[in-house]
N, C-alpha and C positions, 0 to 999 in steps of 0.2 A: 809762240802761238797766242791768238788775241783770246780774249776771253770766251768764255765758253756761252755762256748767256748773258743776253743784255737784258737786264732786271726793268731799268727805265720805260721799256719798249714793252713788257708785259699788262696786262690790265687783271691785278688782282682777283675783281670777281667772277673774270671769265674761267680765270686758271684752277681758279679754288670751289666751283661750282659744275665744274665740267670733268669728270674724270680723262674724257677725250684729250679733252687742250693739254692736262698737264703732262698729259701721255705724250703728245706730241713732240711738247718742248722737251721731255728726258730721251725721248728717244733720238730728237737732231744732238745733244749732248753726247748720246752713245755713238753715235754715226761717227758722229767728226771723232772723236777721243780713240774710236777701235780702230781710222782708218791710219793709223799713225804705227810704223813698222818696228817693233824693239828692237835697239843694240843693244846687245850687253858687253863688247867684247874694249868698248872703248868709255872712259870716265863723260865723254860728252852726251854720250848714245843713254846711258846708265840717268846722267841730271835731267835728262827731256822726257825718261818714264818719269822719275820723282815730278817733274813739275805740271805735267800735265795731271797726274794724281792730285796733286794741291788745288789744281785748276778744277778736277772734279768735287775736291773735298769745300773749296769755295762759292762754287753752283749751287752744290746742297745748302749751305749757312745763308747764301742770299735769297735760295726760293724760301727757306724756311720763316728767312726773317720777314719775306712777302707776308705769308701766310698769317704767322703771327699778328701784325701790325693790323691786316684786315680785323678777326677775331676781336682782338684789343677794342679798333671802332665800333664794331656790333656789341661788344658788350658792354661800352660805355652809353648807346644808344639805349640797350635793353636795359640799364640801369634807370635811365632816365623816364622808361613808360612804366618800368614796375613803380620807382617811388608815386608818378603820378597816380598810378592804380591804386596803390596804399592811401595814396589821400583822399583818394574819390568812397574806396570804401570806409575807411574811421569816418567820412564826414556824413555817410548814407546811416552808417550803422548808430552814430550817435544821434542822429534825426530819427531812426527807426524807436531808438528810447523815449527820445521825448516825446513823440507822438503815442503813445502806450502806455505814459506816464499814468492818468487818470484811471484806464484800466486795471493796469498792475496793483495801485492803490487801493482801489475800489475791492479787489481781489483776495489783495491781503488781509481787510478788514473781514470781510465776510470769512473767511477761513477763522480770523480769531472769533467770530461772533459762534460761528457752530465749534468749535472746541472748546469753549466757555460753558455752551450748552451740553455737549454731551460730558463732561466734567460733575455737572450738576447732578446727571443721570445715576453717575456713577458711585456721587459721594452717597445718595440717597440709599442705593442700593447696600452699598458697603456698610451703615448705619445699621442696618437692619438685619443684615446676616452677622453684625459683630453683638448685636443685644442676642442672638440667639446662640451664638457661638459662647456665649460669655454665662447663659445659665446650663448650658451642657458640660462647662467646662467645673460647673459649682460641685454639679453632681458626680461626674467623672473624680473630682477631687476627695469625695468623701466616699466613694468605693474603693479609692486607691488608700486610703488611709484605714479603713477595716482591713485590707489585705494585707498591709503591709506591717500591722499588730499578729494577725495570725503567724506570717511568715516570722515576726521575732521569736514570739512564744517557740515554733516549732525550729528555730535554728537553735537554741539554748537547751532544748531537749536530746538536741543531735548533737552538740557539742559535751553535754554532760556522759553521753555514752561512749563517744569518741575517746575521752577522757580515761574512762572505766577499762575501757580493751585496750588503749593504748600501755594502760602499767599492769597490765595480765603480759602484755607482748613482752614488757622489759621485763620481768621476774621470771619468765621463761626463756629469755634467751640468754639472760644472766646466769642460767644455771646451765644450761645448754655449752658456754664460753668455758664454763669451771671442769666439766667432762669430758671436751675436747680438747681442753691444756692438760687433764691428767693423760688420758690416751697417747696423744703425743709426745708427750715427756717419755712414757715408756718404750713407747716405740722408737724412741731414738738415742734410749739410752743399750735395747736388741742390735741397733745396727751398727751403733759405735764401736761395741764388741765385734760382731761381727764383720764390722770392716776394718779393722783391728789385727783379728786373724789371716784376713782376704792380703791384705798390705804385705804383712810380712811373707808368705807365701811367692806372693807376687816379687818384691825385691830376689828373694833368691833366684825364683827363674829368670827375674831380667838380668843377676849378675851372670850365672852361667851364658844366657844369651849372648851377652855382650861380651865377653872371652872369648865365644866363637866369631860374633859379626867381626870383630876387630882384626882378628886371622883371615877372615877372608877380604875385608876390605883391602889388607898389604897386601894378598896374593894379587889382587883382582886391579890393583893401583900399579904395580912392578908390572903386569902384563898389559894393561893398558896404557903405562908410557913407553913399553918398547915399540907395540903396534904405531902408536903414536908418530914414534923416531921415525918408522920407517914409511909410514903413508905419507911425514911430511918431504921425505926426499922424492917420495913417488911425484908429488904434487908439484916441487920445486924443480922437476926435469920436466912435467910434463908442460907448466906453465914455460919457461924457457924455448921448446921445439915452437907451444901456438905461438910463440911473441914472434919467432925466428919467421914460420909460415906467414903468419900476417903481414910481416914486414914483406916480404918475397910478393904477396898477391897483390900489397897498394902499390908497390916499384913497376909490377906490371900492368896495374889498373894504369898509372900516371902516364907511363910510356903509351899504351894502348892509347887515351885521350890523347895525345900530344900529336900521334902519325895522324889520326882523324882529324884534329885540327887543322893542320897543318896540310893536308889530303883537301878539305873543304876549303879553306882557303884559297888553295892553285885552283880548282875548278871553278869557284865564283868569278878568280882573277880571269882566267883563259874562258869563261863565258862571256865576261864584260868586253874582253879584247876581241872575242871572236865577233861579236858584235856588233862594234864600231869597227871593225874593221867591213862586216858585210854591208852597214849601212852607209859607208863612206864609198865602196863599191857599186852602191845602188844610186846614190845623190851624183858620183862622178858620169855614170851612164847617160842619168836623167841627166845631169848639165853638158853632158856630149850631145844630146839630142836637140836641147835647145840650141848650141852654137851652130847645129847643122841646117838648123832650122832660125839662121839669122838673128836669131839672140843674142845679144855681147853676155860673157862670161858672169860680169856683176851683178846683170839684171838678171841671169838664170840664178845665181845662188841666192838674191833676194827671193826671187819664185818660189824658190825649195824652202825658204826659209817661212814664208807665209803658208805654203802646202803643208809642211810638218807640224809647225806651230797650230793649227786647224781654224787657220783664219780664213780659206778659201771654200766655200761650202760647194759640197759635194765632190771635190777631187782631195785623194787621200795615194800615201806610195806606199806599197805594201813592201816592207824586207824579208 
């Protein structure tokens, strides 16, 4: 097969400006490439789909490269009027400075001239609230130094009384400390005794206790490992029967899976065969039809072979 598009013969900005055109030219691509019948049953039939595929797959790389190369030029052009635009504007914008120059100048000065002035304003004003600030501050100083003579005198007075009730507090809680250590001391010399007593009382009934717990713990230990003996044989048969049952129910889960596979299986097989065999029934009819109807034999199974493949639009064979 010759090539699928001749590139040479296209005009890039027709093809690449027109969705028409490029529509055109994939679609005589499509035309010629689907009118082409597939074998698959022969190594020759099988290399002529691969190559015409190549032949598609190198249509697309050469319109692309069309495509691209255009682009390329446009944007080496669009390069060339930006930079000139770049230079047209720096060259406006730096004229647009120096014609402004005098003004901008002119501008500057006068700004520093009224900030110099209103500076003046302000030192003057500042001058005059700090002479006034400064004998308020004389006065404030010598109210604060009366106050702050009364406040000593009267913290020394408060500290000396502080002083006075603080060692009334110690002599009374020091003696306070000496009457609740004698108290205590007696009271604990009451319960020493009396726990004394308590103890020894107590030891006898825990030894009695414990002569009897210890009889019934043997009774209670002899009767609780024979129970023992015997639940564990209860338990050692009964585990034994589940193991046995269990085994019994996956041997017949396994088998159960095995006839259903093997059940699905034959019917998928003898659906597929029944199948091909109805539609090899139905193709032999249709190619009886056409031989009747002056068809040679090869050209009707090519026909059936474009009818089933759905390459012929609107005839279809129903099985």
């Amino acid at each position: 097969m010759h090539e699928l598009v001749v590139i040479e013969k296209l005009d890039p900005v027709v093809i690449f400006t027109d969705i028409s055109e490029i529509d055109a030219v994939l679609k005589r691509i499509e035309t010629e490439v689907m009118a082409h019948v597939p074998v698959l049953d022969t190594a020759s039939g099988r290399k002529d789909i691969a190559s015409i595929a190549y032949k598609v797959a190198q249509s697309k790389t050469a319109l692309d490269n069309l495509g691209k190369n255009l682009v390329a030029d446009w944007k080496a052009k669009t390069k060339k009027v930006d930079d000139v635009r770049k230079y047209a504007r720096d060259y406006l914008e730096a004229l647009k400075y120096r014609v402004r120059q005098p003004l901008t100048d002119w501008e500057k000065a006068e700004a520093a001239r009224v900030e110099k002035e209103k500076l003046a304003i302000l030192y003057a004003a500042a001058w005059d609230e700090a002479q006034g600030m400064n004998d308020l501050f004389n006065r404030e100083k010598a109210v604060r130094e009366k106050e702050a003579e009364f406040a000593r005198q009267e913290q020394a007075r408060l500290e000396a009384e502080a002083k006075a009730k603080a060692e009334q507090e110690r002599i009374d809680r020091e003696k306070r400390i000496a009457q609740e250590a004698a108290d205590r001391a007696k009271a604990e010399a009451e319960a020493k005794i009396k726990a004394a007593e308590q103890a020894k009382k107590k030891a006898e009934q825990e030894k009695i206790a414990a002569v009897e717990q210890a009889e019934a713990k043997q009774a209670e230990a002899e009767k609780a490992a024979q129970q023992a003996a015997k639940q564990a044989e209860l338990d050692r048969i009964a585990a034994v029967k589940a193991e046995q049952e269990r085994a019994r129910k996956e041997a017949e889960r396994v088998e159960r899976e095995r006839l259903a596979k093997e059940a699905e299986e034959k019917a998928k097989a003898d659906k597929i065969a029944a199948n091909k065999a109805h539609q090899k029934k139905i193709n032999a009819a249709a190619l009886a039809c056409f031989e009747q109807n002056g068809i040679e034999t090869e050209a009707g199974k090519n026909i059936i072979r474009l009818i089933v493949s759905g390459k012929i639009d609107h005839i279809t064979i129903n099985y």
